[in-house]
C-alpha positions in Angstrom: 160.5 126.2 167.5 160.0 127.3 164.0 157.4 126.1 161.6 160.3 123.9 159.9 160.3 122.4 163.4 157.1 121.6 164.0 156.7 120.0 160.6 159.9 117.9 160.5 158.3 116.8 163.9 155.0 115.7 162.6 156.3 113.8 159.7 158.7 111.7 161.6 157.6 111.2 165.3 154.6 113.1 167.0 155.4 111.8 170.0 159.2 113.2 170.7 160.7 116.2 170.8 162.4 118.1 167.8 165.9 117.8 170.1 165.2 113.9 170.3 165.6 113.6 166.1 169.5 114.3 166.2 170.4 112.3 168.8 170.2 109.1 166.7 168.2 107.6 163.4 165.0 106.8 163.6 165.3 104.7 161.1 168.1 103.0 159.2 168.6 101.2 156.2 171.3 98.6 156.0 172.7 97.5 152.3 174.0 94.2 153.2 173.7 93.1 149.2 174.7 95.5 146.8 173.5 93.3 143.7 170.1 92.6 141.9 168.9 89.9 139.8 166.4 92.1 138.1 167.4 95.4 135.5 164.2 98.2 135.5 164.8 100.8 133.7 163.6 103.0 136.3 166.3 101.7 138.9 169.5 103.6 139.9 171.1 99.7 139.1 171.7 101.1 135.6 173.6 103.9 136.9 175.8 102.3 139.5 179.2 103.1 140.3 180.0 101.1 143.4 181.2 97.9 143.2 180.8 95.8 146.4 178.2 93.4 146.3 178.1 92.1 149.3 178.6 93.2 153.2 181.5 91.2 155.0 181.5 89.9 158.8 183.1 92.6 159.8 181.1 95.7 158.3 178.0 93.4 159.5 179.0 92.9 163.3 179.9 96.5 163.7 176.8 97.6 161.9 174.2 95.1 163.8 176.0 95.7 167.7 176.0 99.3 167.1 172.4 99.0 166.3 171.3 97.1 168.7 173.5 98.9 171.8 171.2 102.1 170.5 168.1 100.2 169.7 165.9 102.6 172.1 166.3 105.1 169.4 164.3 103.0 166.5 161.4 103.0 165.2 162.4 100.8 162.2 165.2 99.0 160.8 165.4 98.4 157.1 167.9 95.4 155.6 167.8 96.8 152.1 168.6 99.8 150.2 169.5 99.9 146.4 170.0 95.7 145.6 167.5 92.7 146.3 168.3 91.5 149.3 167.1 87.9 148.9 170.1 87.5 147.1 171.6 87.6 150.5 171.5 84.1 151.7 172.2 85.6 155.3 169.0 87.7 155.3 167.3 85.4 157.8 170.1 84.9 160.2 170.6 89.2 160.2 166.8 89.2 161.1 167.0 86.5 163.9 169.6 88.4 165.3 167.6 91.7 165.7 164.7 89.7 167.0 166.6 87.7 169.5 168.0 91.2 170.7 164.5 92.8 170.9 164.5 94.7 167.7 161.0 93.1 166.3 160.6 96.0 163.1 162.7 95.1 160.8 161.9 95.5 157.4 163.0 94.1 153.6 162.1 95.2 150.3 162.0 92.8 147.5 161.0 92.3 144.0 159.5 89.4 145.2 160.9 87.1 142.5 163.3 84.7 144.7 160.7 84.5 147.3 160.7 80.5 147.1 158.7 78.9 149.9 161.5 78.1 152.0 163.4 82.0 151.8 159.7 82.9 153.1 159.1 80.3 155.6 162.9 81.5 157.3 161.8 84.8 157.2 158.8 84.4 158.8 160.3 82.1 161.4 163.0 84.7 161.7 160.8 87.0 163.1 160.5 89.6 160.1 158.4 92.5 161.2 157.5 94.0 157.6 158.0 93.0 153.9 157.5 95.7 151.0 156.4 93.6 147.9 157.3 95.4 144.2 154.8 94.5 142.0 154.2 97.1 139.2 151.2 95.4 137.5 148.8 92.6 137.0 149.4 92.6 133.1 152.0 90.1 132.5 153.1 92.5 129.4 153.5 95.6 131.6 155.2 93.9 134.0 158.0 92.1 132.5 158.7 95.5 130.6 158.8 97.5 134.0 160.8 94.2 136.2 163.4 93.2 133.3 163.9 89.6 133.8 161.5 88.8 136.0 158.5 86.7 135.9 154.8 88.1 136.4 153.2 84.2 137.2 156.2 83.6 139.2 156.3 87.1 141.2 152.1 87.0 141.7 152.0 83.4 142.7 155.4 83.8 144.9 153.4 86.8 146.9 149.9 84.9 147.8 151.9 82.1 148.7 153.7 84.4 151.0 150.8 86.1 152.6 149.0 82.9 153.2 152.3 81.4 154.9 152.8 84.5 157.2 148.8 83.9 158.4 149.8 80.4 159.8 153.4 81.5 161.1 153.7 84.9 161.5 150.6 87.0 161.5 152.4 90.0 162.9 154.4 90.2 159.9 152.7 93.5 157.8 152.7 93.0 154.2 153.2 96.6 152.0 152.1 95.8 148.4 153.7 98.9 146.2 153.3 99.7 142.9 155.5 102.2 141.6 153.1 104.5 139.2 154.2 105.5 135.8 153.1 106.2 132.3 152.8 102.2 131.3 150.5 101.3 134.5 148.9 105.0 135.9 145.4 103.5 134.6 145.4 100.3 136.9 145.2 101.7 140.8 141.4 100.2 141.1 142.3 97.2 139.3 145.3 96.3 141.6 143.9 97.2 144.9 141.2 95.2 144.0 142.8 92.2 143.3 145.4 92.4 146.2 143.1 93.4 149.0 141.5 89.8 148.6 145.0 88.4 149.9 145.7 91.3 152.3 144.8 90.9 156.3 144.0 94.1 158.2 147.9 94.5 159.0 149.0 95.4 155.6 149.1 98.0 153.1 148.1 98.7 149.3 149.7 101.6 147.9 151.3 103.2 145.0 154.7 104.7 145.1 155.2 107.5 142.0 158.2 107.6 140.1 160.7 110.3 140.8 164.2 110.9 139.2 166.4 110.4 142.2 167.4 114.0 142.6 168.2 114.3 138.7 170.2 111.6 139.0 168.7 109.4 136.5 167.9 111.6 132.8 164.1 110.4 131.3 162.5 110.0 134.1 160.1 112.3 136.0 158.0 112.3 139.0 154.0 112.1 137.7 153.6 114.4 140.4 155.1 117.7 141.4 156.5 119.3 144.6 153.2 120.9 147.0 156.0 123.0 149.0 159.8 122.3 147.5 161.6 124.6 149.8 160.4 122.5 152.8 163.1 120.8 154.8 163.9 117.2 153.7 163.0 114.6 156.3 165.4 112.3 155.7 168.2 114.0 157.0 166.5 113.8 160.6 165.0 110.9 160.5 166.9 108.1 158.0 170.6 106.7 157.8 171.8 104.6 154.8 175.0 101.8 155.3 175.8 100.7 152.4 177.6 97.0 152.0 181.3 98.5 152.4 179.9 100.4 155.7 180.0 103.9 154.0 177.3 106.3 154.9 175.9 108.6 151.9 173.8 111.8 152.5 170.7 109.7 152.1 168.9 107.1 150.5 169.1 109.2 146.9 173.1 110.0 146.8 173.1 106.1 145.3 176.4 106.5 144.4 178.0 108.1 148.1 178.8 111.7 145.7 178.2 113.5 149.1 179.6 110.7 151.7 179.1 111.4 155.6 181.9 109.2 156.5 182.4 105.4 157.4 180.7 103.3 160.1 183.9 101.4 160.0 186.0 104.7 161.2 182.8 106.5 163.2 180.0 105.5 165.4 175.9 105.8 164.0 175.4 108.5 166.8 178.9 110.1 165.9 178.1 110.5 161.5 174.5 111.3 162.8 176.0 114.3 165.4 178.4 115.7 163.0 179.9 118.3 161.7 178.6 117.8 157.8 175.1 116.5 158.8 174.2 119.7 161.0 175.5 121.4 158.1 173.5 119.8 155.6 169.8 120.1 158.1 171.2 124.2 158.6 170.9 124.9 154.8 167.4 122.4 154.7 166.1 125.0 157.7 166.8 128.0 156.2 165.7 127.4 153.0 168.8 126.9 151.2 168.7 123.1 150.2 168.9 124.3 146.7 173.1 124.4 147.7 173.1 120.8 147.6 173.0 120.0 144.3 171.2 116.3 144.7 168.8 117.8 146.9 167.4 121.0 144.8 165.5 118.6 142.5 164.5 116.2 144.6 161.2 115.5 145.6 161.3 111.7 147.0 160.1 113.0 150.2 158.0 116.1 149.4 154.3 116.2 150.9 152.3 116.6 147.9 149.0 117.8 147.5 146.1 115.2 148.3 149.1 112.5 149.4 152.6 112.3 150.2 155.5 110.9 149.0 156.9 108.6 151.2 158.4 105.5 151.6 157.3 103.2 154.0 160.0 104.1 156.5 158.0 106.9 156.7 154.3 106.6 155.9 153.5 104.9 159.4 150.3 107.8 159.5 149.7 108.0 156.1 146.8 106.0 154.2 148.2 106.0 151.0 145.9 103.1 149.6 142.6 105.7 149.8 144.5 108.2 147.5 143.2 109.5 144.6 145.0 110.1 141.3 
């Protein structure tokens, strides 16, 4: 096994084998909204050229069975990718069908914003195994110029509400409280952990996410941080599989707009676009150093290990204590 080996293996999953990574995601992120009620300026949302908002029956059946008949395989499953998917009024019946099928981590992402008391007492009682709560600041000012239509009262007094809910029904339920670091709010880490950690229970995590430029996707915006080793493999492509709502399959979680597409789940099994032709191509050049041949990949550092802290979304930061990072 070569060192790329051994390190794609200790960032995903000490505990299997470097053979056991391409039999089938370890994690998968499922875009059953395709729509946000929010416009940051440091979202791919502005730059969007897909237009399906939402996932039908159909997409969502083949999707969730094909999930579940493999669910041996995963670690997590995520139901969001590049929308809000509280806009999805079936977010707590998709949940309550993983959990009633024995698939207890699932995940959502949310700006926090919709998160009413009854949306967070169904998805508590649905059996939601993590929540990721985006909240860039506790300066109202900040804030509302980082989350463009949003509310800061409504967003800070929304997530207490929903941590002190998920005590009483749901303590199992991890809480993830991200701030995505930039220019406007680099000075308030000590500030912000402070404050949140008085609401947080020994399940959940504090962190800060820096801001990145989607492969050079988006023009303005750079990562505060650079590459530690850029030629490393990425993990994602053994490791993380994106559906988006029409049940197309993009390289990964960065190609927001499918410009390198792997196929359709609608046409192909997960194991099938996972086994194939164009993803073992893709982890070949990744192995031997060559990533710079796909052009979304050669700037990219979304999931780069960076010096004194890594990168990483919480798909994959199970083993990393991002919260005791310093800046």
């Amino acid at each position: 096994m070569n060192k790329f080996q051994n390190y794609l293996k200790r960032r995903i999953d000490k505990n299997s084998n470097y053979e056991s990574l391409l039999e089938f995601p370890k994690y998968i992120e499922i875009e059953t909204v395709n729509a946000c009620n929010a416009r940051c300026p440091m979202c791919t949302i502005n730059d969007w050229e897909r237009n399906y908002p939402v996932m039908k029956d159909d997409v969502w059946n083949k999707v969730s069975e094909d999930i579940i008949e493999n669910k041996r395989f995963l670690k997590r499953v995520s139901l969001y990718r590049d929308g809000e998917p509280l806009v999805d009024k079936k977010m707590a019946k998709r949940i309550n069908k993983f959990t009633e099928n024995g698939i207890l981590n699932t995940s959502i992402a949310t700006n926090v914003s919709l998160l009413n008391e009854k949306k967070a007492i169904d998805l508590l009682e649905a059996g939601l195994g993590m929540v990721i709560f985006s909240i860039d600041s506790l300066k109202k000012e900040v804030y509302e110029k980082i989350r463009v239509r949003l509310n800061f009262e409504e967003v800070r007094d929304n997530a207490i509400r929903f941590l002190q809910l998920r005590d009483k029904i749901n303590p199992k339920c991890r809480v993830w409280i991200r701030m995505i670091r930039q220019k406007s709010n680099y000075d308030e880490w000590d500030n912000y952990y402070d404050f949140w950690k008085k609401y947080a229970s020994d399940v959940d995590r504090i962190y800060y996410h820096n801001i990145f430029n989607w492969g050079g996707q988006l023009d303005g915006y750079k990562s505060v941080s650079k590459s530690f080793e850029p030629n490393l493999p990425c993990v994602a492509l053994w490791s993380l599989m994106v559906i988006f709502a029409n049940g197309d399959v993009p390289l990964c979680n960065v190609d927001y707009n499918n410009k390198f597409p792997t196929g359709s789940i609608m046409k192909n099994s997960i194991r099938d676009l996972w086994r194939s032709k164009i993803m073992s191509a893709r982890r070949s050049l990744h192995l031997n150093g060559n990533k710079k041949d796909i052009s979304i990949c050669a700037n990219c550092n979304v999931w780069d290990e960076v010096k004194g802290e890594e990168i990483v979304s919480p798909e994959f930061a199970d083993e990393v204590s991002i919260s005791n990072t310093t800046i």
